[in-house]
TIZA-401659 format. One line per 3 residues: number of its first residue (from 1); their letters; for each residue x, y, z of N, C-alpha, C. Coordinates in steps of 0.05 Angstrom, whole numbers. Example, Ala and Ser with C-alpha at 12.3 -4.5 7.8 and 13.67 -1.06 7.14 Angstrom:
<nodes>
1> as> 264 -114 156 246 -90 156 264 -66 156 ~ 257 -45 142 273 -21 143 258 1 157
</nodes>
This chain:
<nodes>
1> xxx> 397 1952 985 381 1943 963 357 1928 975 ~ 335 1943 966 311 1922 981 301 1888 967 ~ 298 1876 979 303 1848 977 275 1837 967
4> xxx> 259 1836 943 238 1827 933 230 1808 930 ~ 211 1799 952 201 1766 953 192 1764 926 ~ 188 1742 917 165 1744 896 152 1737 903
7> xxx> 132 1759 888 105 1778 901 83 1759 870 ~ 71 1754 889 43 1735 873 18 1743 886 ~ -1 1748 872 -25 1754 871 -34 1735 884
10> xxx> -46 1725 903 -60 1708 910 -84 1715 910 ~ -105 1692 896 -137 1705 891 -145 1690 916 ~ -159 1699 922 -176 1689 947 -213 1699 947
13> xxx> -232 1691 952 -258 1695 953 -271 1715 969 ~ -277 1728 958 -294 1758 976 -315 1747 984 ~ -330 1758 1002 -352 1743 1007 -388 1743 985
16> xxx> -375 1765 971 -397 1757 941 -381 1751 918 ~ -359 1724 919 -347 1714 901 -333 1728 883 ~ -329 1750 896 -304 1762 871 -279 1760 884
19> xxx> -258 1754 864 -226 1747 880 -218 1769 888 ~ -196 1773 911 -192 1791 920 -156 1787 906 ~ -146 1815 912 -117 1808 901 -109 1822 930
22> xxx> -80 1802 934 -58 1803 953 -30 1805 943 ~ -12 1817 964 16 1822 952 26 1822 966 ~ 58 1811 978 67 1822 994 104 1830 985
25> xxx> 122 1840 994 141 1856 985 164 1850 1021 ~ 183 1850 1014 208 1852 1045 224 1875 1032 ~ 223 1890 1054 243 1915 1052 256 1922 1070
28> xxx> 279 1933 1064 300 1937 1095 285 1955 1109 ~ 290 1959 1137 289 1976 1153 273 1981 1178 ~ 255 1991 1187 231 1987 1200 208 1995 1188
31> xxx> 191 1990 1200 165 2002 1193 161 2028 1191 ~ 164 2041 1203 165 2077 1202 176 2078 1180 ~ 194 2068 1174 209 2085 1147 193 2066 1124
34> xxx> 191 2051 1121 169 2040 1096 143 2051 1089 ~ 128 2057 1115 102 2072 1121 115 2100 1106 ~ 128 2104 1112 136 2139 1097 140 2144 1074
37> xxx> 152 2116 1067 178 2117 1036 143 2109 1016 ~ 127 2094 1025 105 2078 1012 80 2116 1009 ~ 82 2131 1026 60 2146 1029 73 2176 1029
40> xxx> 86 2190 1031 101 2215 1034 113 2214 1006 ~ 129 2187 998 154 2193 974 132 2172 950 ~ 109 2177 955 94 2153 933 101 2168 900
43> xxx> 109 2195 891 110 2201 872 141 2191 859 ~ 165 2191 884 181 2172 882 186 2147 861 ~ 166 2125 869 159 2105 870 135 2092 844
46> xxx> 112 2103 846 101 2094 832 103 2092 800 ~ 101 2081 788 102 2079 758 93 2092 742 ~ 101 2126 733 87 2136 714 73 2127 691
49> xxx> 83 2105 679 58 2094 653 29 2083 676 ~ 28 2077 697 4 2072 703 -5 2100 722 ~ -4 2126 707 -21 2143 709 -37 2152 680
52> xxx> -54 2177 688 -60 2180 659 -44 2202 642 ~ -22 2211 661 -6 2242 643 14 2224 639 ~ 30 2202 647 47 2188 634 73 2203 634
55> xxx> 87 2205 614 112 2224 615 115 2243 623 ~ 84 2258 623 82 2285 626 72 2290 653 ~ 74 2261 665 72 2273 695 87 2295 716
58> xxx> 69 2313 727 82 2324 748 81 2317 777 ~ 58 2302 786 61 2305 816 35 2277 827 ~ 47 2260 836 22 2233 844 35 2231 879
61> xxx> 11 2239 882 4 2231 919 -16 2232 936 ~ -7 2220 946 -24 2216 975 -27 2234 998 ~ -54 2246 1001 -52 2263 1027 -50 2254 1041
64> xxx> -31 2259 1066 -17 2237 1081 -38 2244 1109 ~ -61 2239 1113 -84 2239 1139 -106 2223 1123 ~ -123 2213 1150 -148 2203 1143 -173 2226 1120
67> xxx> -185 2215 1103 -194 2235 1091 -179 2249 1069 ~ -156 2249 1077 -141 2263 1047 -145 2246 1015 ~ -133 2257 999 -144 2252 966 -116 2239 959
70> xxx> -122 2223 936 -98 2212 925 -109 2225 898 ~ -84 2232 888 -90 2250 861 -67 2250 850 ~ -68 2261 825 -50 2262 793 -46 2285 788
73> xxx> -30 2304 783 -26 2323 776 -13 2331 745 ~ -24 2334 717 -12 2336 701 -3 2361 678 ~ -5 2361 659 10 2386 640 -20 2396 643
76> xxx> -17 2434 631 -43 2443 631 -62 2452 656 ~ -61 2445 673 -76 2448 697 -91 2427 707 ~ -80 2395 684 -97 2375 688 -90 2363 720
79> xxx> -118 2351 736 -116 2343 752 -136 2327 764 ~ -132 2304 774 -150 2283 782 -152 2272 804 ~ -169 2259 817 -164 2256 846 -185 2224 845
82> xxx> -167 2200 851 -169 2172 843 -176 2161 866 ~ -181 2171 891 -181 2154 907 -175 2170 941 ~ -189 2164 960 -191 2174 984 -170 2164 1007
85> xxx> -164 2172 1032 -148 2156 1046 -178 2149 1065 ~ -176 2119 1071 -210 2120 1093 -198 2106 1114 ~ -161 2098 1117 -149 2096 1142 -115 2103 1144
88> xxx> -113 2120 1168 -91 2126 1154 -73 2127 1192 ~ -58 2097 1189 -47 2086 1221 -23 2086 1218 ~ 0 2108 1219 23 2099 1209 34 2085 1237
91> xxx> 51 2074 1235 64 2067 1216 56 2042 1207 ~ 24 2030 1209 24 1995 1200 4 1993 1195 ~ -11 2012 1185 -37 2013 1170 -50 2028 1151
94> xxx> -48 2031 1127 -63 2051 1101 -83 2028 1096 ~ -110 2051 1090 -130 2033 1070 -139 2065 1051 ~ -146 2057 1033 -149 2076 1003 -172 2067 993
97> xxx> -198 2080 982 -216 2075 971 -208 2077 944 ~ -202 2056 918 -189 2055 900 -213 2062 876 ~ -217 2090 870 -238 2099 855 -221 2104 816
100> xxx> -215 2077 825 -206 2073 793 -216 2052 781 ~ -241 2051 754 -245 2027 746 -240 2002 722 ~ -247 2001 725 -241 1971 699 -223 1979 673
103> xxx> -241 2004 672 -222 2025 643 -207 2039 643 ~ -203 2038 668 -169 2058 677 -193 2082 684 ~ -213 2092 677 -224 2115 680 -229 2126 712
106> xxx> -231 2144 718 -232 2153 753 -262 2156 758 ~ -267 2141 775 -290 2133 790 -298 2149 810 ~ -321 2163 804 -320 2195 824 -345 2179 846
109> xxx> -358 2153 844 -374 2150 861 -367 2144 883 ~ -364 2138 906 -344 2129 928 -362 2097 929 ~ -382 2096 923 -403 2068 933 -389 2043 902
112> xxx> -369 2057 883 -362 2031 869 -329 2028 868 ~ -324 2041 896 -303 2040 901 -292 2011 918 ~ -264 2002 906 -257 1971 912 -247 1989 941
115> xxx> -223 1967 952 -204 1982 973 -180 1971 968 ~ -162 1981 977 -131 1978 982 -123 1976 1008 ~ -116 1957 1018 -103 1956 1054 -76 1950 1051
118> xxx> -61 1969 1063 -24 1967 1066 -19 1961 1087 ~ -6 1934 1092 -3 1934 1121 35 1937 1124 ~ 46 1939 1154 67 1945 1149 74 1939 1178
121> xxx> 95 1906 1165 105 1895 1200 127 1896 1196 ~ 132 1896 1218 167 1894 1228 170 1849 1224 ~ 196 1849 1214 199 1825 1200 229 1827 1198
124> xxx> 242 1815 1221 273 1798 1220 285 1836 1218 ~ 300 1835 1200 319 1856 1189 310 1871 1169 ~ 282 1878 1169 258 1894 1153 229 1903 1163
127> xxx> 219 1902 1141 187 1902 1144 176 1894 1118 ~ 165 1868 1132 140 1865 1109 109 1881 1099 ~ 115 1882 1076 83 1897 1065 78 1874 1049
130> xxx> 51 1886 1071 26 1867 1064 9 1881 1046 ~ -5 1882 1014 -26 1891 1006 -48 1870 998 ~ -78 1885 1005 -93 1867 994 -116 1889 983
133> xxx> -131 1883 956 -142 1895 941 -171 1884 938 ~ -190 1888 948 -214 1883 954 -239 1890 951 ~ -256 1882 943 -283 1898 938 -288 1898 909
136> xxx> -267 1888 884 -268 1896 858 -302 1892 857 ~ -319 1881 869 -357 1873 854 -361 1903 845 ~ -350 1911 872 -365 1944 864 -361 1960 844
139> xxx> -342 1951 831 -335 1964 798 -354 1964 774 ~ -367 1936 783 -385 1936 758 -378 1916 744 ~ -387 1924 717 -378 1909 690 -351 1914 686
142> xxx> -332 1886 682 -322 1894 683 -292 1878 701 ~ -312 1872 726 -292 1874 749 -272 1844 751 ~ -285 1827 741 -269 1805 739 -241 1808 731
145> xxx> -246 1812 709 -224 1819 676 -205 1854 701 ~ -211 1865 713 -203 1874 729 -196 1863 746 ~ -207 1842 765 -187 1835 781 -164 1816 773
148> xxx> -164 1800 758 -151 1781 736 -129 1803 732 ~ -130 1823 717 -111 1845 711 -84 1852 733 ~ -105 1850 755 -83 1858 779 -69 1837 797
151> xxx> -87 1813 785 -63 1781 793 -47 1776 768 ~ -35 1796 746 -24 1785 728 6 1791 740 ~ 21 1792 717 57 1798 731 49 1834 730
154> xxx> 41 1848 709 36 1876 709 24 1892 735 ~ 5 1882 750 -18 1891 763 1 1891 793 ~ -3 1883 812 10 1902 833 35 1878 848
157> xxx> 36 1866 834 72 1853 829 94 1873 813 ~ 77 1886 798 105 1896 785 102 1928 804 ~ 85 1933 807 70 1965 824 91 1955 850
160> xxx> 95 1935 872 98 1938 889 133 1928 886 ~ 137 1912 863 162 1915 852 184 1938 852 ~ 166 1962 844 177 1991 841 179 1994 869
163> xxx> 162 1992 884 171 2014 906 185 1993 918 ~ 194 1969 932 208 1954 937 244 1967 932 ~ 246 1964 909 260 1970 902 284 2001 904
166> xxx> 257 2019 913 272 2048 914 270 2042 951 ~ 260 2033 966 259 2030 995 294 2029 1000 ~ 302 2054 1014 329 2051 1026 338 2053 1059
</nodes>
């Protein structure tokens, strides 16, 4: 059973004053296998209500290389692609250009794209993940009330909650 610190948003100052959100999570095992369980099994894990097919999801992942797409797969032929990989170090480093904005809507520009950094250490009888979410200015209007969103209990406490939890 993976062992869930509680995971708090810490806001901290970007360097053009927008808060940044942090998270971090303890899970058994080593790093290799967290880096995998977090990026290979992310459809696993992630929370279908925070996609946009919802129940009717079929398929959310991560192309597992630098450059690959993070995308949604839903009923219909619907399909979306939310976000880029722009580092991809397994086993102790993902960063994601998070091309999702304020309105849940997908952000096809890459220049108002925030970032996502996963870090992934070896820690006692686990590995800690580290996330930190960064850049929200570039969203726009908007971005505050977005970053606020993702230091709430919903926003990536309860996101990193989930996968915590399925880590075996």
């Amino acid at each position: 059973m993976a062992q869930l610190a509680r995971v708090r948003i810490a806001v901290g100052l970007a360097c053009e004053g927008m808060p940044d959100a942090h998270a971090t999570v303890h899970v058994p095992g080593v790093p290799e296998r967290a880096f995998a369980a977090f990026t290979a099994e992310f459809g696993r894990w992630w929370p279908p209500e925070y996609t946009w097919s919802q129940d009717t999801l079929e398929e959310i992942g991560i192309d597992t290389r630098e450059g690959g797409l993070c995308f949604e797969r839903g009923p219909h032929g619907f399909h979306c692609d939310w976000g880029r990989v722009l580092a991809w170090e397994p086993p102790s480093r993902l960063v994601l250009a998070w091309q999702i904005g304020p309105t849940r809507a997908p952000e096809p520009d890459p220049a108002k794209a925030s970032e996502v950094e996963v870090r992934f250490e070896g820690d006692g009888d686990g590995t800690r993940v580290s996330l930190a979410h960064t850049g929200f200015e570039r969203h726009g209007d908007g971005a505050e009330g977005y970053a606020a969103a993702m230091d709430s209990p919903q926003g990536w406490d309860y996101i990193l909650g989930r996968f915590a939890a399925t880590v075996n």
